[in-house]
C-alpha positions in Angstrom: 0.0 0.0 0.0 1.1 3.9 -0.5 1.3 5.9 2.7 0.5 9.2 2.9 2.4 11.1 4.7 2.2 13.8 7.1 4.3 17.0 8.0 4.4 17.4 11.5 4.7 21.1 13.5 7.9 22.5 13.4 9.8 23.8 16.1 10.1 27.3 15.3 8.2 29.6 12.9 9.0 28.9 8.7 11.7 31.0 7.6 11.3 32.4 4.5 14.0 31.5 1.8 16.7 34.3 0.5 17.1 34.4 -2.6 20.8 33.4 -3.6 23.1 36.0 -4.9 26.6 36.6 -6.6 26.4 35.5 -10.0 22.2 35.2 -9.3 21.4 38.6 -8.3 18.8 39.8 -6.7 15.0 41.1 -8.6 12.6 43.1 -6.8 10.6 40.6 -7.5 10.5 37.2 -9.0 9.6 36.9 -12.3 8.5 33.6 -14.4 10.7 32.3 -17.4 7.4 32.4 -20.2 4.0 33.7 -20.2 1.5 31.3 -18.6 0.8 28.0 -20.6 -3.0 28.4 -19.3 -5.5 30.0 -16.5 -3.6 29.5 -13.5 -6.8 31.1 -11.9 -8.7 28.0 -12.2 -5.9 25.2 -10.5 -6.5 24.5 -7.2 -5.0 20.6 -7.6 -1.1 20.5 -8.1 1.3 17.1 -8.1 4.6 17.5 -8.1 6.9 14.6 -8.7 10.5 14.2 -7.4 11.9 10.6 -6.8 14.9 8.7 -5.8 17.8 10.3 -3.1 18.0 12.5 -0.1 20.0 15.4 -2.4 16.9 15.2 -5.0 14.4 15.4 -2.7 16.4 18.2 -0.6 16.7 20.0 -4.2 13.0 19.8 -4.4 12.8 22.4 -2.2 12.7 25.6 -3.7 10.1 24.6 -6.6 7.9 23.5 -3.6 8.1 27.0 -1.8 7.7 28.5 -5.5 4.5 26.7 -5.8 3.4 27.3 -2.5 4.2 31.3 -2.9 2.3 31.5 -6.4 -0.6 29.5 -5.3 -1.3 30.1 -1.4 -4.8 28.4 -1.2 -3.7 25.4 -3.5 -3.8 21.7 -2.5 -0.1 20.8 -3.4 1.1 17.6 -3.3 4.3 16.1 -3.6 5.4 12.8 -4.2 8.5 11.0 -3.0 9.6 7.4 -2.3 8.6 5.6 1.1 11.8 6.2 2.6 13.1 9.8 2.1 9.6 11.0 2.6 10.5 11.7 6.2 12.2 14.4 5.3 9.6 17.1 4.3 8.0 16.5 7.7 7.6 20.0 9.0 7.1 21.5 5.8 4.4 23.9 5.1 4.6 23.9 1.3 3.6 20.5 1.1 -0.3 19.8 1.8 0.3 16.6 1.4 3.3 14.2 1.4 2.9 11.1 -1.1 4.5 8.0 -1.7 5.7 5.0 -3.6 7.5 1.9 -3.0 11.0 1.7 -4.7 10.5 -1.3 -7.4 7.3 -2.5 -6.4 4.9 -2.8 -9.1 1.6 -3.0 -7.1 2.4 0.5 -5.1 2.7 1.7 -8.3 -0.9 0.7 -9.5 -2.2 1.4 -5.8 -0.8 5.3 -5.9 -2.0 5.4 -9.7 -5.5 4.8 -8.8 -4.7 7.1 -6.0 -3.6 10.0 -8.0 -6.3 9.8 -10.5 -8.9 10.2 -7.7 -7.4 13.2 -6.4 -8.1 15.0 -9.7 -5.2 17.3 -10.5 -5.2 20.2 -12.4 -1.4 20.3 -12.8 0.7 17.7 -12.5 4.8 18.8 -12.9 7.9 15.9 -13.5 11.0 17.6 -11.4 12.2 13.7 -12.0 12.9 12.9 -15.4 12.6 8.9 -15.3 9.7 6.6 -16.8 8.3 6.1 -13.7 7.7 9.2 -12.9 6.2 9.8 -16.7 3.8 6.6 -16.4 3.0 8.2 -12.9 2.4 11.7 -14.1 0.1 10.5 -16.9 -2.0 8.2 -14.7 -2.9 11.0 -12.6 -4.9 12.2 -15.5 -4.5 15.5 -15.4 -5.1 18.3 -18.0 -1.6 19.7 -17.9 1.5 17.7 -17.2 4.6 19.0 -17.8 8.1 17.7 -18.2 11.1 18.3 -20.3 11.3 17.4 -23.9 14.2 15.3 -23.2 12.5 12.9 -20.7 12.0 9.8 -20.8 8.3 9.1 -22.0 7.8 12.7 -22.8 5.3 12.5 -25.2 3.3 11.4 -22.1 3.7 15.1 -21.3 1.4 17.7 -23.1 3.4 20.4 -22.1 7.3 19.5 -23.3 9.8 22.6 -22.1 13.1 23.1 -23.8 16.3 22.7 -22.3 16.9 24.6 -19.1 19.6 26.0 -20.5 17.9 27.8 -23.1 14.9 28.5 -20.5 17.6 30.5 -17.8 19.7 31.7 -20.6 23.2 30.3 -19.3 25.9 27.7 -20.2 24.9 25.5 -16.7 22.1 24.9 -14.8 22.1 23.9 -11.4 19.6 20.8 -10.2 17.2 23.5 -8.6 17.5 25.1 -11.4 16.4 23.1 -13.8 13.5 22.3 -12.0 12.5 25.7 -11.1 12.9 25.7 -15.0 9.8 24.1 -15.5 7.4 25.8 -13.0 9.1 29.1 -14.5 8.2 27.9 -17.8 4.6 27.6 -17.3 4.4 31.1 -15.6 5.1 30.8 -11.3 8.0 33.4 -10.9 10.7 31.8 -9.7 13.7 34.5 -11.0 14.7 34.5 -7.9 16.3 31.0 -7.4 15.3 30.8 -3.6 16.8 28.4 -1.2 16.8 25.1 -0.1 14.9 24.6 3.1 14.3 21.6 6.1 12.4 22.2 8.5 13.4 20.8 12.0 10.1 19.2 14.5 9.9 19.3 17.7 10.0 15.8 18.4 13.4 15.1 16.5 15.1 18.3 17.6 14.3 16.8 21.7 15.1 13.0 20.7 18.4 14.8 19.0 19.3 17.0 22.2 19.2 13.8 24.5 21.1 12.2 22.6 24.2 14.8 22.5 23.6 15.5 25.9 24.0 12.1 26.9 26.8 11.9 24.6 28.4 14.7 27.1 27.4 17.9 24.3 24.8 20.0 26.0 23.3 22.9 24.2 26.0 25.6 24.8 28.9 23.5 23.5 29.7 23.9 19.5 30.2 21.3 17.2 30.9 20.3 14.0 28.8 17.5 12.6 31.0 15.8 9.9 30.0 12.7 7.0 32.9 11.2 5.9 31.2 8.6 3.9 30.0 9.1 -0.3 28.5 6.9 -2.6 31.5 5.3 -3.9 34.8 5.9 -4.2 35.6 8.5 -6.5 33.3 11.1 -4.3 35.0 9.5 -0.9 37.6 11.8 0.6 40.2 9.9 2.8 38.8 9.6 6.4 42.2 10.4 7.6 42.3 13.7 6.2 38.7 14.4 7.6 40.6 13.4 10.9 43.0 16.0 10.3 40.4 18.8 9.9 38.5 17.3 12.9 41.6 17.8 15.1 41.8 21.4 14.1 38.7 22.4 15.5 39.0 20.2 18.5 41.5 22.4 19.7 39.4 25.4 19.2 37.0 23.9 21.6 35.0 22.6 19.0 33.2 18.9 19.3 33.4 16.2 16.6 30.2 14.7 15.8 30.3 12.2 13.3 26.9 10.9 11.1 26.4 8.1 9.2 24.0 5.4 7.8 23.9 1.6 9.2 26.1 0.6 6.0 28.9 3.5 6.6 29.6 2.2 9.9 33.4 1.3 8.6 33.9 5.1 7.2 33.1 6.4 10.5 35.4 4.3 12.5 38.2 4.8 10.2 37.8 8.6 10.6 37.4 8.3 14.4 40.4 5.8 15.0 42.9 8.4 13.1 41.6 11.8 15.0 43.0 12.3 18.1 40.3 14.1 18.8 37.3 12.5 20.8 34.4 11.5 17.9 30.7 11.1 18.9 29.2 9.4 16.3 25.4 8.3 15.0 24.8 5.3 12.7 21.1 5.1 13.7 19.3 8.6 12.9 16.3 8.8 11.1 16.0 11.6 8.5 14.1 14.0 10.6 17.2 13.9 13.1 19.9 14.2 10.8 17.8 17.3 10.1 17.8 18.4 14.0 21.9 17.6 14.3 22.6 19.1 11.3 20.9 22.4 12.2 22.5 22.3 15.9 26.1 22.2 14.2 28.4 25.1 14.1 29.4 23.6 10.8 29.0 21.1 8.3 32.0 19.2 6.4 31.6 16.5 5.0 32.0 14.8 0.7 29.2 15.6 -1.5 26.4 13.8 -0.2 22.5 14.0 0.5 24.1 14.9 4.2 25.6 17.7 2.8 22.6 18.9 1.1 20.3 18.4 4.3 22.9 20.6 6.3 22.7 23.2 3.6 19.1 23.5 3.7 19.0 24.1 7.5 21.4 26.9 7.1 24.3 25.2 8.8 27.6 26.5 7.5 29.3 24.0 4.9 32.7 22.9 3.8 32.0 19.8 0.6 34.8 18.2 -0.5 33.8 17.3 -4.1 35.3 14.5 -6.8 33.8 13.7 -9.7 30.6 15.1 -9.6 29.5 18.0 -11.5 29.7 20.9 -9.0 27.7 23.4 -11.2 25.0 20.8 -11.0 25.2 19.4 -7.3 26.7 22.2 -5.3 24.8 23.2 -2.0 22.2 25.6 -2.8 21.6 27.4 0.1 22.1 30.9 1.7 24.3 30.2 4.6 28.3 30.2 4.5 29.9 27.8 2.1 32.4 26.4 -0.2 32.8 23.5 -2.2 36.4 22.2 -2.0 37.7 20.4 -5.4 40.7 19.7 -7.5 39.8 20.9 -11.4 40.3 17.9 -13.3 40.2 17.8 -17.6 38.3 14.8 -17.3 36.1 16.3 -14.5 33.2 15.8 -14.2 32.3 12.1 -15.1 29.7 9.7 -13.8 31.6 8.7 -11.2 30.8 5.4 -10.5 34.2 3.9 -11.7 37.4 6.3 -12.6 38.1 5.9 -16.6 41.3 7.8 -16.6 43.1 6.6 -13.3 43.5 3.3 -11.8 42.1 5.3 -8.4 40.3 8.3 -8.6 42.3 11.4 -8.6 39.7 14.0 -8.3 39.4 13.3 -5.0 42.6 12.0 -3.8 44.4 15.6 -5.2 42.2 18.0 -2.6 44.8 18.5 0.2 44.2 18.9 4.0 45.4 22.7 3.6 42.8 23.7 1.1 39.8 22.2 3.2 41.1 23.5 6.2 41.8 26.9 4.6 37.7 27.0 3.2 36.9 25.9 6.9 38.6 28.9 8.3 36.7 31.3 5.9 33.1 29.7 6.0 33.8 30.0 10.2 34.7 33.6 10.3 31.7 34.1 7.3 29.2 32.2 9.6 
């Protein structure tokens, strides 16, 4: 069966996003990408479909609060898979949270009958996949929109060119491309806000007993780090994270150390060469990796869907990238931060396996100086 689920009260008032500046300046106010595709007076239904990872769903963010700006009284719903779902709990631009079963071909057809009752008006693809095509056309409604270059996108009545051509620039960022599409159909979103989290009041308390009985009570600083990455070529060495750890140590600054069940190794690697002491978490559920991330002082860590969580709580970040594209999957937040990389001619590449070195050496190049350099200026920045 498909859950529904849903965001619970947040600890603190919603903070509303800043739009991100430097190269994306400022408007007055935000402006869409195209005239509207139809009456936008008449939707009152909207589905908005994001699958897969913690970073996508984190990325997801922005359109969400775009959405939620444009249409205040609007029933928007957003779709995720079962287990990242957790982490729009708190959220207020969700009105409701679906979800699906990864590889499971009867929650498919239960959430496909499910979305066809719930008669949408709008229904956008911020995913890309044929899942989420065959999903956004059982939902039967009027005006589903995707890019061109989808998968299935003739299943889409509404096909937008390349987000490139829509913003006008050489790159695009994630959020970018999918504010691309809302933009497309007429919501302003010029103003490229934010990623946001939202912390609840039940994991911030399970969060604060657990560093308090871990010796770290609410005055003390720390910096949460995630020394794990999806495979090698994004993993920087856990000794070097070590070395950085150390560093703040002796500024009075604890080490706090999160991970998932299967990075369990990472993380004792990383504590066994710090001198420093490490308190580390292996058993957090997504809400609480929220509520520690926002407690830090500061976030460093490889590019990860950690690193993208801390960025949309507004923690300070130092990412240590590899081969990923950085123009792509670089935090996308407001608070102090710098990506960390060494620029490689081959750079960037899938990733999964290194075609140019018998070990990757995007990541193995980045020296302890430079990261500890960036952590010195997002600190005094923060």
């Amino acid at each position: 069966m498909n859950a529904l689920h849903t965001p619970a009260a947040t600890t603190r008032p919603v903070p509303e996003p800043v739009a991100l500046t430097g190269a994306r300046a400022v408007e007055a106010a935000p402006q869409p990408l195209a005239p509207p595709r139809w009456d936008w007076g008449g939707v009152r239904r909207v589905l908005v479909v994001r699958l897969r990872s913690i970073g996508d769903t984190v990325l997801s963010t922005p359109s969400l609060y775009a959405l939620r700006r444009f249409l205040p009284d609007a029933q928007i719903d957003l779709l995720l898979e079962d287990w990242v779902a957790p982490l729009l709990d708190g959220n207020p631009d969700a009105s409701r949270v679906l979800t699906v079963k990864r590889d499971s071909t009867s929650s498919r057809l239960a959430l496909a009958r499910q979305l066809r009752a719930a008669r949408y008006d709008v229904a956008f693809n911020l995913h890309g996949g044929s899942t989420a095509a065959l999903l956004i056309r059982a939902s039967g409604a009027p005006e589903r929109v995707g890019y061109a270059s989808y998968r299935f996108s003739k299943l889409h009545n509404h096909a937008a060119p390349p987000a490139t051509d829509l913003w006008r620039q050489e790159k695009t960022h994630s959020v970018e491309q999918q504010l691309g599409l809302l933009g497309w159909t007429g919501v302003p979103v010029t103003d490229r806000p934010a990623t946001r989290l939202f912390v609840t009041d039940d994991s911030a308390a399970r969060v604060a007993d657990r560093l308090d009985a871990a010796g770290i009570n609410a005055a003390q600083p720390f910096a949460l780090f995630h020394p794990a990455a999806a495979f090698d070529s994004k993993r920087w060495d856990a000794r070097n994270f070590a070395r950085i750890a150390d560093t703040l140590d002796a500024r009075g600054v604890a080490v706090v150390a999160v991970a998932a069940p299967g990075e369990t190794d990472v993380v004792r690697a990383f504590a066994e060469s710090a001198k420093a002491r490490v308190v580390s978490f292996n058993d957090l559920s997504l809400p609480e990796v929220s509520a520690l991330a926002a407690r830090a002082r500061l976030f460093v860590g490889n590019d990860s869907g950690i690193a993208h969580i801390a960025a949309a709580v507004r923690t300070p970040s130092v990412v240590v990238f590899g081969s990923s594209n950085v123009a792509h999957w670089r935090p996308w937040t407001d608070a102090p931060s710098e990506v960390v990389r060494e620029e490689m001619p081959c750079a960037p590449c899938a990733g999964y396996t290194c075609g140019e070195f018998a070990e990757a050496q995007c990541i193995r190049r980045v020296t302890v100086e430079r990261v500890s350099a960036a952590v010195e200026r997002v600190l005094a920045a923060g």
